[in-house]
C-alpha positions, -999 to +999 in steps of 0.1 A: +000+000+000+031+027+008+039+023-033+003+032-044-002+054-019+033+076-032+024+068-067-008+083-060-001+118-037+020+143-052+048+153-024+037+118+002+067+101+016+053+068+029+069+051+059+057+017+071+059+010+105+058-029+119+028-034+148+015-066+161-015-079+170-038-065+135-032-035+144-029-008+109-028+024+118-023+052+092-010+087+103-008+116+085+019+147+105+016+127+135-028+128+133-042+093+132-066+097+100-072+057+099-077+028+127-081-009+117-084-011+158-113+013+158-133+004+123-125-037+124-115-033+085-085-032+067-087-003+048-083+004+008-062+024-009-097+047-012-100+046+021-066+059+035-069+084+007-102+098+021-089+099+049-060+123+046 
């Protein structure tokens, strides 16, 4: 997802950060803007987009 996610947002550095336990958290200048924990989905590409 970091690939698309550069290949899709002009001027997005993408750093992947390993968790454990399911958790996917996306953060955007240090604001969580997605939460696997909180919505109990993996989210698409559309979704972390939206979300920024």
């Amino acid at each position: 997802m970091a690939a698309e996610l550069e290949s899709s947002l002009e001027d997005l550095q993408v750093e992947l950060v390993a968790g454990g336990g399911g958790v996917f958290d996306v953060s955007c200048d240090g604001r969580l803007v997605y939460s696997k924990h909180q919505t109990g989905q993996f989210p698409s590409l559309d979704d972390v987009v939206r979300s920024l």
